[in-house]
OpenMM code with the backbone's topology and positions (N, CA, C; nanometers):
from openmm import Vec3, app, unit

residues = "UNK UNK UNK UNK UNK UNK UNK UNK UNK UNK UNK UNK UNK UNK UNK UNK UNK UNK UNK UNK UNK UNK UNK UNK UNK UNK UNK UNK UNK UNK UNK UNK UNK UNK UNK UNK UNK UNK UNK UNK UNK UNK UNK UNK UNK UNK UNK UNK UNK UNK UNK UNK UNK UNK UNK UNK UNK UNK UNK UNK UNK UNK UNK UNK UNK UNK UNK UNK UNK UNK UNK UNK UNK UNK UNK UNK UNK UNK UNK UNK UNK UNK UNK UNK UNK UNK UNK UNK UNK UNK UNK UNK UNK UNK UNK UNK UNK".split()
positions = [
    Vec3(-1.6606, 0.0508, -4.3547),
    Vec3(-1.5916, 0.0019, -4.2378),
    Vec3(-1.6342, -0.1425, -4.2130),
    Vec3(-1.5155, -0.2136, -4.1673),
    Vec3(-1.5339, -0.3810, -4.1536),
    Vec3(-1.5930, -0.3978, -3.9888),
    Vec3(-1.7193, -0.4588, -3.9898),
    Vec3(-1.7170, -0.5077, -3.8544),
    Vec3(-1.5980, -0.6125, -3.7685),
    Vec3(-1.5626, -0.5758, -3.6049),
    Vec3(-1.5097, -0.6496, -3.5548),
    Vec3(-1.5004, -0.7715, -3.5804),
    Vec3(-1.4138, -0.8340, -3.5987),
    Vec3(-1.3660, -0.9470, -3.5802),
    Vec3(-1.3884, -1.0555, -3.4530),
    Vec3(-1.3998, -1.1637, -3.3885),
    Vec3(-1.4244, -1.2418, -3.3023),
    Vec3(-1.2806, -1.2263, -3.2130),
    Vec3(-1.1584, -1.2063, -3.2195),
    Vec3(-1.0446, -1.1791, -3.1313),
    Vec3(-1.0608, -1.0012, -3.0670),
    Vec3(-1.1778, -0.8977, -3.1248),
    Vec3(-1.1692, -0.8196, -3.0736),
    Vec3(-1.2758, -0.8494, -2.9260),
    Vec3(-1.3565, -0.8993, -3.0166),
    Vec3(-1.4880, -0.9502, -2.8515),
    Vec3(-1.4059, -1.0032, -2.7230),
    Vec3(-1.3152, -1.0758, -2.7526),
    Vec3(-1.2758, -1.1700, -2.6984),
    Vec3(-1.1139, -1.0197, -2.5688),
    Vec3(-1.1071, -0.9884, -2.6587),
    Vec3(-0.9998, -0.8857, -2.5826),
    Vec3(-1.0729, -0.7859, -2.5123),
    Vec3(-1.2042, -0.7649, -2.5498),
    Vec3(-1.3351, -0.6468, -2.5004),
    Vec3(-1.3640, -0.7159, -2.3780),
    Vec3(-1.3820, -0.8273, -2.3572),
    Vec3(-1.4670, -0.9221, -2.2512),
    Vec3(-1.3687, -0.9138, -2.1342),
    Vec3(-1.1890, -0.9567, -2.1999),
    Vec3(-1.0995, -0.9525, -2.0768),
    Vec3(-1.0910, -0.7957, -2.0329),
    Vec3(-1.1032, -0.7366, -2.0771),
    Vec3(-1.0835, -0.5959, -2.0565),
    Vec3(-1.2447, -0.5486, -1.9413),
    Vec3(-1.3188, -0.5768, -1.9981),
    Vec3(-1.4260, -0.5635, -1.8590),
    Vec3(-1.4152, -0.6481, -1.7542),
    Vec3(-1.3871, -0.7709, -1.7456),
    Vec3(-1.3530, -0.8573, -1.6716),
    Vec3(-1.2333, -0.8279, -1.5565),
    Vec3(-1.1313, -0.7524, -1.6472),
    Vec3(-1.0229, -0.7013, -1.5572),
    Vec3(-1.0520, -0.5655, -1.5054),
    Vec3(-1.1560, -0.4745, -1.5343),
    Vec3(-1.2476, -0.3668, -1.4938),
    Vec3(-1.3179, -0.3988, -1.3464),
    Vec3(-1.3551, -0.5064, -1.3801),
    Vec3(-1.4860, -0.5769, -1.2641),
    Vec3(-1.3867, -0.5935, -1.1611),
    Vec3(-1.2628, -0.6867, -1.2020),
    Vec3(-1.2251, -0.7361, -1.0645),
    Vec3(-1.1692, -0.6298, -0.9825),
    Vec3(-1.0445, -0.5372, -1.0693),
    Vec3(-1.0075, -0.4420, -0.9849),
    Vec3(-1.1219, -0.3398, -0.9351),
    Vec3(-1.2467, -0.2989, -0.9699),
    Vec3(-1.3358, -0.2530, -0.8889),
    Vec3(-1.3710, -0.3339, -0.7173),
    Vec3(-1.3896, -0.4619, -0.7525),
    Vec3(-1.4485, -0.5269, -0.6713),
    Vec3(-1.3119, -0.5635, -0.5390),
    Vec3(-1.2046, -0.5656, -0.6093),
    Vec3(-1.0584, -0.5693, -0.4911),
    Vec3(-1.0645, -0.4590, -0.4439),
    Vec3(-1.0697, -0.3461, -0.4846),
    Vec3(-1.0747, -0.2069, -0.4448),
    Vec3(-1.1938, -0.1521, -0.3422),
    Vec3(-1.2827, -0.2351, -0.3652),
    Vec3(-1.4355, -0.1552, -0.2928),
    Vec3(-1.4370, -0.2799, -0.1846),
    Vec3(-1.4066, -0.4210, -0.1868),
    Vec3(-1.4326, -0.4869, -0.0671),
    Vec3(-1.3166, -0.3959, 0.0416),
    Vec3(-1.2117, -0.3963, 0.0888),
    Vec3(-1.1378, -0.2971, 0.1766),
    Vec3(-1.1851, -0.1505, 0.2111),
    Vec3(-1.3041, -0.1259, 0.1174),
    Vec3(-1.3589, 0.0354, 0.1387),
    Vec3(-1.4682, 0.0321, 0.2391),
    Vec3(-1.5509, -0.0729, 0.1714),
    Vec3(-1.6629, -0.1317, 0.2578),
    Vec3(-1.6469, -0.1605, 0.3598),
    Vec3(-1.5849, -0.2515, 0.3927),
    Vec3(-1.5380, -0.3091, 0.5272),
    Vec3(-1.4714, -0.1703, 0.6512),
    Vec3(-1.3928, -0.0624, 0.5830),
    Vec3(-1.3354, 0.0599, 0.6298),
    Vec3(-1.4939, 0.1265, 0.6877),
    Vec3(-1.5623, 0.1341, 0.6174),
    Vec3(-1.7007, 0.2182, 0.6126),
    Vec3(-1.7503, 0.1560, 0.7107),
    Vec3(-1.8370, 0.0716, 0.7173),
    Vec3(-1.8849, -0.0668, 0.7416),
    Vec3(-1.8586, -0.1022, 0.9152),
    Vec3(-1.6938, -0.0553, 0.9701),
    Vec3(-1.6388, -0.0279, 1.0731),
    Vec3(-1.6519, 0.0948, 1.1563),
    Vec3(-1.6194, 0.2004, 1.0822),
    Vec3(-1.6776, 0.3337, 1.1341),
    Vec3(-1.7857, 0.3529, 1.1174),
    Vec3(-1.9194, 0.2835, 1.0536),
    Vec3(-2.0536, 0.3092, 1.1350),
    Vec3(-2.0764, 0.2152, 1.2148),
    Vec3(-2.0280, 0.0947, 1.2468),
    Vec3(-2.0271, 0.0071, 1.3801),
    Vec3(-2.0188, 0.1039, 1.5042),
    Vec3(-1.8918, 0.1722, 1.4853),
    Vec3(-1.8516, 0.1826, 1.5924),
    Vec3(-1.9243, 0.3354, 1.6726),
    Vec3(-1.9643, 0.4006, 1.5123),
    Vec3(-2.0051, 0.5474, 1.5502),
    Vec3(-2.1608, 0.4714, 1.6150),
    Vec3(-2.2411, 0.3912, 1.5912),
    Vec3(-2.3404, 0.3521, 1.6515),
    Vec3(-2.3589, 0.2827, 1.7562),
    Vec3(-2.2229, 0.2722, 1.7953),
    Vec3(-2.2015, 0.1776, 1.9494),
    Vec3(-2.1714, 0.3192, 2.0388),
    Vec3(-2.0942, 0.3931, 1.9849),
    Vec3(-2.0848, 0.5658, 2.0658),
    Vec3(-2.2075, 0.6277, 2.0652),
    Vec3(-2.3205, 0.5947, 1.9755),
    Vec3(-2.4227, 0.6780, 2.0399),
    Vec3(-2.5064, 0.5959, 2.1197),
    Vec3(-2.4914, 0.4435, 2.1473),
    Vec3(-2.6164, 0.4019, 2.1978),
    Vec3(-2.5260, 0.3816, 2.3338),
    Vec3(-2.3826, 0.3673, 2.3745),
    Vec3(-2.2994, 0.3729, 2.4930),
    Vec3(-2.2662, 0.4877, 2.5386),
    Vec3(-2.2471, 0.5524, 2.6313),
    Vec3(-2.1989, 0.6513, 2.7181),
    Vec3(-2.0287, 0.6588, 2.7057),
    Vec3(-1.9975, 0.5787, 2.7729),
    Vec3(-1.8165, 0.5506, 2.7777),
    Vec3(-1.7688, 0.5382, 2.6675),
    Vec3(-1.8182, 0.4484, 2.5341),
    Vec3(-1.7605, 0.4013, 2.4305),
    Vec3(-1.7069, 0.5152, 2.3360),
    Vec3(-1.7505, 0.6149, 2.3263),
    Vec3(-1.6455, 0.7048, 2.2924),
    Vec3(-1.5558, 0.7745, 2.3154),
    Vec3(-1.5146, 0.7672, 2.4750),
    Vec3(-1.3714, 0.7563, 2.4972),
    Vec3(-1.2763, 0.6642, 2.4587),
    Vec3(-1.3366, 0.5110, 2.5023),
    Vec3(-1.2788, 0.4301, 2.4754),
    Vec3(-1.2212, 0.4326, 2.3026),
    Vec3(-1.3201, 0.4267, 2.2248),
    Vec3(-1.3047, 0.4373, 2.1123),
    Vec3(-1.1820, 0.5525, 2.0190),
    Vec3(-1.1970, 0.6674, 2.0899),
    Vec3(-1.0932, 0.7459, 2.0941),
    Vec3(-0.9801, 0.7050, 2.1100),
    Vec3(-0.9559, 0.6508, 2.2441),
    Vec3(-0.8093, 0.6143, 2.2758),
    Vec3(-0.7991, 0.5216, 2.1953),
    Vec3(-0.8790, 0.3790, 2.1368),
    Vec3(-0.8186, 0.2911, 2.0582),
    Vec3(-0.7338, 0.3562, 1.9284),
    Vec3(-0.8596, 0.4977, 1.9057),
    Vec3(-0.7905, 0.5395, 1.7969),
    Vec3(-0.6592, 0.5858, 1.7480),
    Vec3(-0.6325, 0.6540, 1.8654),
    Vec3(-0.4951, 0.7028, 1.9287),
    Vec3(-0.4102, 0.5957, 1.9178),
    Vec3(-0.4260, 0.4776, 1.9745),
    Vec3(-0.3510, 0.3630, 1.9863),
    Vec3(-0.3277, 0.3216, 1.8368),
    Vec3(-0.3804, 0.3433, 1.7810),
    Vec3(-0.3801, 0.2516, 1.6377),
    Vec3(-0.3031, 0.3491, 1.5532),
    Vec3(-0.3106, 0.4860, 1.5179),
    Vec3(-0.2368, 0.5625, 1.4630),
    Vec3(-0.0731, 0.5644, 1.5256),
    Vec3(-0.0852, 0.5708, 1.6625),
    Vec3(0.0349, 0.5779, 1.7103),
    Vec3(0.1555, 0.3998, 1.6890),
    Vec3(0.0872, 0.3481, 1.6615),
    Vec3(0.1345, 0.1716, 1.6505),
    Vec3(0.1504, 0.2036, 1.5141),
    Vec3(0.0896, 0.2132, 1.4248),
    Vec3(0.1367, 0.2776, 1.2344),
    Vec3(0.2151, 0.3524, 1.2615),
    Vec3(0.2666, 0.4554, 1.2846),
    Vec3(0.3608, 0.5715, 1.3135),
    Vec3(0.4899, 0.4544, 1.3233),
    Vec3(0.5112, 0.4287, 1.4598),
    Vec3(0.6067, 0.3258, 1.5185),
    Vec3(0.6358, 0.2365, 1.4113),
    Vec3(0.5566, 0.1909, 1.2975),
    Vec3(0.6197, 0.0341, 1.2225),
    Vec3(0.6717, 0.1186, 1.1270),
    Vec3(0.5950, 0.2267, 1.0684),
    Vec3(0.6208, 0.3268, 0.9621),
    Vec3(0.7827, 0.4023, 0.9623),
    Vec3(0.8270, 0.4146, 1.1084),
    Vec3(0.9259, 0.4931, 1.1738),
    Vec3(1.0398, 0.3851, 1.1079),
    Vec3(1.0198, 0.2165, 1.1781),
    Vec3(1.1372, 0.1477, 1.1649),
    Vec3(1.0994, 0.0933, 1.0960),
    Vec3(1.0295, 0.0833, 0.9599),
    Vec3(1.0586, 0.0419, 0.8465),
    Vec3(1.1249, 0.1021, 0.7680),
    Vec3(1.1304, 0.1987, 0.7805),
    Vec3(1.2252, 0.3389, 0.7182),
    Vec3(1.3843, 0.3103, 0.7573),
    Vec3(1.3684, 0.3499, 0.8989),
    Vec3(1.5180, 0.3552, 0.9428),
    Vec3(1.5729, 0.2431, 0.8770),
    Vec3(1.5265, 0.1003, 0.8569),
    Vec3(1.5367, -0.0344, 0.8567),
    Vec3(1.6167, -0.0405, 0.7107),
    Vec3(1.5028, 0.0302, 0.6235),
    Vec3(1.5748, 0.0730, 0.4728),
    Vec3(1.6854, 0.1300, 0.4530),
    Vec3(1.6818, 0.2211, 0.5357),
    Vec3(1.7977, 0.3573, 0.4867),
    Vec3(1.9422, 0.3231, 0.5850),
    Vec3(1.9682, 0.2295, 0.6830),
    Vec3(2.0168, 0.1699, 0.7102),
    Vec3(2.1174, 0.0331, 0.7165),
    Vec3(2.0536, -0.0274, 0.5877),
    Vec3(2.0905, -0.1666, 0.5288),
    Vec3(2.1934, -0.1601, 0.4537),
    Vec3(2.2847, -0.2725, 0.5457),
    Vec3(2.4243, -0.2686, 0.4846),
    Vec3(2.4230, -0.3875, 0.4222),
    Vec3(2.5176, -0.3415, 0.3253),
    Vec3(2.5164, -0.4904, 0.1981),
    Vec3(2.5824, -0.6127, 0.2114),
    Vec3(2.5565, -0.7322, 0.2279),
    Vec3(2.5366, -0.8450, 0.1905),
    Vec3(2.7184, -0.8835, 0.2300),
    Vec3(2.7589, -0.8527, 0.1539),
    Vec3(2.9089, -0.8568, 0.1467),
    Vec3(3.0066, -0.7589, 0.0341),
    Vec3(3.0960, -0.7462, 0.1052),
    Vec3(3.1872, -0.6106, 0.0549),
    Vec3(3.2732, -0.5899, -0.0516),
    Vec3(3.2868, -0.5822, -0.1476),
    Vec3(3.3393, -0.5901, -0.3044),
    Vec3(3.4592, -0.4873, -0.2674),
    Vec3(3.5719, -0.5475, -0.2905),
    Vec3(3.7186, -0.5027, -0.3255),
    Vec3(3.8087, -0.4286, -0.4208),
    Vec3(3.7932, -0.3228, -0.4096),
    Vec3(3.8360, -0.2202, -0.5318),
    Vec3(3.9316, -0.2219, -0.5284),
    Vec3(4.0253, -0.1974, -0.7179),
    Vec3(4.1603, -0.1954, -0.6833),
    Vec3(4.1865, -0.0538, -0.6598),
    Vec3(4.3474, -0.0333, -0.6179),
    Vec3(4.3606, 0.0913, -0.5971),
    Vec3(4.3853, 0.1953, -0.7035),
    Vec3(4.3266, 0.3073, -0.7346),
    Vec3(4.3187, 0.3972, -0.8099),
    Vec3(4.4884, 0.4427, -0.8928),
    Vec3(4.4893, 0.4446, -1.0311),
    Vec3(4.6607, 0.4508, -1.0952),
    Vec3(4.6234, 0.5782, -1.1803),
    Vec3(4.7119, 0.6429, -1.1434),
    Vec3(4.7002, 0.8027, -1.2257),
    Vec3(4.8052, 0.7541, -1.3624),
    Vec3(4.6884, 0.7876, -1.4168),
    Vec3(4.7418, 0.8127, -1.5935),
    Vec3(4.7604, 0.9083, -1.6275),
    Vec3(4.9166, 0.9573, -1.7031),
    Vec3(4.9512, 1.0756, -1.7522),
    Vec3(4.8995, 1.1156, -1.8957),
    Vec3(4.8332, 1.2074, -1.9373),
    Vec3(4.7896, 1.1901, -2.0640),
    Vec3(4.9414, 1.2284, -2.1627),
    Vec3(4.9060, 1.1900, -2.2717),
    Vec3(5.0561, 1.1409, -2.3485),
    Vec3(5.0423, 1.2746, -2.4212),
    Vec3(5.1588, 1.3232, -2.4132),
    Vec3(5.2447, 1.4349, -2.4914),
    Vec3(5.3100, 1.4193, -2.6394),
] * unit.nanometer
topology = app.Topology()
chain = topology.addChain("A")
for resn in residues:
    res = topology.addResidue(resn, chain)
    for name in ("N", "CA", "C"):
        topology.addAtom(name, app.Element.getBySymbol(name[0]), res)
């Protein structure tokens, strides 16, 4: 068996490279998700009120996604086209005898 060639290193390197980044796009938005809910779970235990409050934001925030989620939909399934293309009218053909 022939050892690799220098164009395989070279396709190995982009290939971890494109490994790394989509890890690292993927886990900064996870972190930050995480990162938020122990903020906040540690502001509810060292506050009294803040986990009501925190509740209702939560409420608020699911219910505001719902709402954009709702009329982005309708918004789609709704959309009339651009402008209206003119068909001719339909001619019955007799098939030939």
């Amino acid at each position: 068996m022939t050892p690799p060639t220098r164009p395989y290193r070279r396709w190995a390197r982009l290939g971890i490279a494109a490994v790394l980044a989509c890890g690292l796009c993927c886990a900064a938005p996870l972190i930050g998700l995480l990162g938020g809910i122990g903020a906040v779970s540690a502001l509810g235990a060292l506050l009294q009120g803040f986990e009501v409050v925190s509740i209702v934001l939560a409420v608020l925030a699911v219910a505001g996604a719902a709402v954009l989620w709702i009329r982005r939909r309708r918004r789609r399934v709704c959309r009339v086209p651009d402008r209206a293309v003119d068909l001719p009218e339909p001619t019955q053909h007799h098939p030939a005898r």
